[in-house]
N, C-alpha and C positions, 0 to 999 in steps of 0.2 A: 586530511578530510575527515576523520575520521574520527577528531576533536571536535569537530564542528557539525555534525550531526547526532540525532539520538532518534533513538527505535521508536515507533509511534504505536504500530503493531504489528501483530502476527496473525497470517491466514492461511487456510489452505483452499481460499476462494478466491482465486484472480480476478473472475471477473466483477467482485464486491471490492476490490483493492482498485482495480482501474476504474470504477466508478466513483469510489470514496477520493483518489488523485483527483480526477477532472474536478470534485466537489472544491476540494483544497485550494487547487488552480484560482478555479473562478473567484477565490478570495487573495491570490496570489500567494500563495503557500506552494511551493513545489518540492515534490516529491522524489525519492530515489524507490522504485523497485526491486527487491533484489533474489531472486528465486535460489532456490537450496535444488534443485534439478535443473540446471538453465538449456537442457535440449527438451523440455517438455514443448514448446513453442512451436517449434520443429517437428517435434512428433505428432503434436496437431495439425501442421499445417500438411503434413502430407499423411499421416494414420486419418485423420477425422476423428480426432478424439483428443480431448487433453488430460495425461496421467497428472496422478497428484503429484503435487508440488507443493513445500511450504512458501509460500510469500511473507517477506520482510519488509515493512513501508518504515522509510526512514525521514525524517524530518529536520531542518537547519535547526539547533538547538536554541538559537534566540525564535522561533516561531513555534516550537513545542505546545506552550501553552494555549497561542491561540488554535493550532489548528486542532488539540483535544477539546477544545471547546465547542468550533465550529463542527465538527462529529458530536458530540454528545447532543445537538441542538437539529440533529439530522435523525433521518430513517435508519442511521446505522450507529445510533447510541451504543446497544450493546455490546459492538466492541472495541469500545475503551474503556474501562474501570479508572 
């Protein structure tokens, strides 16, 4: 699997990564998440608060280009370079 995806980007904003997915989605691009803390979820769901967390949004490497595109042509241009 791991031939067959590539990095789209990096955040330490989840809930700008779960929004930027759904965007993706609605164009049929789907998405892997992949957080660098993965009990952070957990700690929110019972702390009431979410510690940081890096997020990785991953992409099927034949859809790469469109879905940089479809971000670049969104509210969340700047981040993808």
């Amino acid at each position: 699997m791991a031939q067959d995806t590539q990095i789209l980007l990096k955040t330490d904003d989840r809930i700008m990564a779960e929004d930027i997915s759904s965007l993706l989605e609605e164009s049929g691009i789907f998405t892997l998440l992949r957080s660098d803390n993965p009990a952070s979820s957990v700690m929110g769901a019972y702390v009431g608060f979410n510690p940081l967390e890096g997020i990785t949004m991953m992409v099927n490497v034949k859809e790469y280009a469109q879905a940089k595109e479809i971000i670049q042509n969104s509210p969340f241009a700047e981040v993808v370079q």
